[in-house]
Structures are given as C-alpha cells and as structure tokens.
N, C-alpha and C positions, 0 to 999 in steps of 0.2 A: 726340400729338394725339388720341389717344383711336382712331384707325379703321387697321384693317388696308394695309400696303404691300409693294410686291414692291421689292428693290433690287438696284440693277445695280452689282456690284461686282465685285471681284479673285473669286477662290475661296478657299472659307474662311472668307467674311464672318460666314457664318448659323450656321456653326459656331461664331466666335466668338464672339458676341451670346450664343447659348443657355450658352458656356462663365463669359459676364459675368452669368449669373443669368436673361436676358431668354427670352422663348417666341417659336418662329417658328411660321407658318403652315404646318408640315410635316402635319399631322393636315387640312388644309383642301386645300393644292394640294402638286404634287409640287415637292419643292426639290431635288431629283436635280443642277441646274442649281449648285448654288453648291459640288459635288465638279469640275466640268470645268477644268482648269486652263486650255485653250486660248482666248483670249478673243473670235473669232467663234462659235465654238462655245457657249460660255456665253450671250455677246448671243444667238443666234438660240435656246436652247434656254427663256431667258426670256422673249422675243419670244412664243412661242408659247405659253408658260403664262398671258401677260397676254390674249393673243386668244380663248383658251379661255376662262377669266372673264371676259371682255367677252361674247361669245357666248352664256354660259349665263346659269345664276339667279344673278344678284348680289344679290337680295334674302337668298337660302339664305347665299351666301358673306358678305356682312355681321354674318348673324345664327350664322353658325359660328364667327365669326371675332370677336365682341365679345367674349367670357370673356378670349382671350389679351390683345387689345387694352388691359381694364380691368388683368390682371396684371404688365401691361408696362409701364402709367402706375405702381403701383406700384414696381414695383423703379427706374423714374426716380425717381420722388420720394423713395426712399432713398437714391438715388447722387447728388442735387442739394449733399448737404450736403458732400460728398469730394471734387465738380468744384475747386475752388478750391486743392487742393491738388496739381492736375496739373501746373501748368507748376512747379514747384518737385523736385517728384520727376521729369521729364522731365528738365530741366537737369542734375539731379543723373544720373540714366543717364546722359547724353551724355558727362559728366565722365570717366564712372568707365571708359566706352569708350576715350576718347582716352589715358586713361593706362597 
C-alpha cells in the first residue's frame, strides 16, 4: 500500500519477509521484538514501539520510512506474477509430506 506498518506476528516473521527479498523498518524503529519467542512478551515489546512512534515525529518516521516502503511495492509487483502458482506447489508439499 505504499506506507510503513508494524506487525504483530509469531517470531520470525520480519526475518522472514527480509529472507523473501522485502526490507523492514529495522534502520527506522527497533525490531528487537520479532527475536522474542514468548508471545506476551513480543505483544508488549511491540506495544511499546508502536507508543513511542505515536509520541514522537511521525512526520521524520514517514519520511524515513518512504524509500523502503517504495522497495517493497517493488519486489510485490515482482512476486504478483509467481502468486498464482502457490496453491499448486502448496498441494504438491503437502503430498510429498504425507507419503
């Protein structure tokens, strides 16, 4: 969608994202949070990084945060043409699991 987000996931997530090509806001706020495996611990440690960008310059954090934002729409609009090929290679993992 074009503009910077924080998300509340498992641990791991933002790892994985930057391992699918995409850029997190690591260089803008601390993602320290998306290493805690324990899950109120992660809720409360991203709690607090969302309160600290409400409290401060979200004008700074916008305009930090636009380069990744634009690189990010990129590499979606590379991976748009390979979506369609998901649930077919999904299927096919599940397969090769059960046997």
């Amino acid at each position: 969608m074009g503009h910077p987000w924080i998300c509340l996931s498992n641990s791991g997530f933002y790892r994985d994202l930057r391992n699918l090509g995409f850029k997190t806001f690591e260089s803008v706020i601390d993602e320290s949070f998306d290493n805690i495996t324990n899950n109120q611990l992660r809720i409360e440690s991203t709690s607090a990084i969302i309160k600290e960008l409400c409290c401060g310059d979200l004008k700074k954090f916008l305009s930090d945060s636009q380069s990744i934002c634009k690189y990010n729409q990129q590499v979606l609009f590379e991976l748009l043409p390979h979506v369609d090929k998901f649930p077919e290679q999904f299927i096919k993992f599940l397969r090769e699991q059960i046997q």
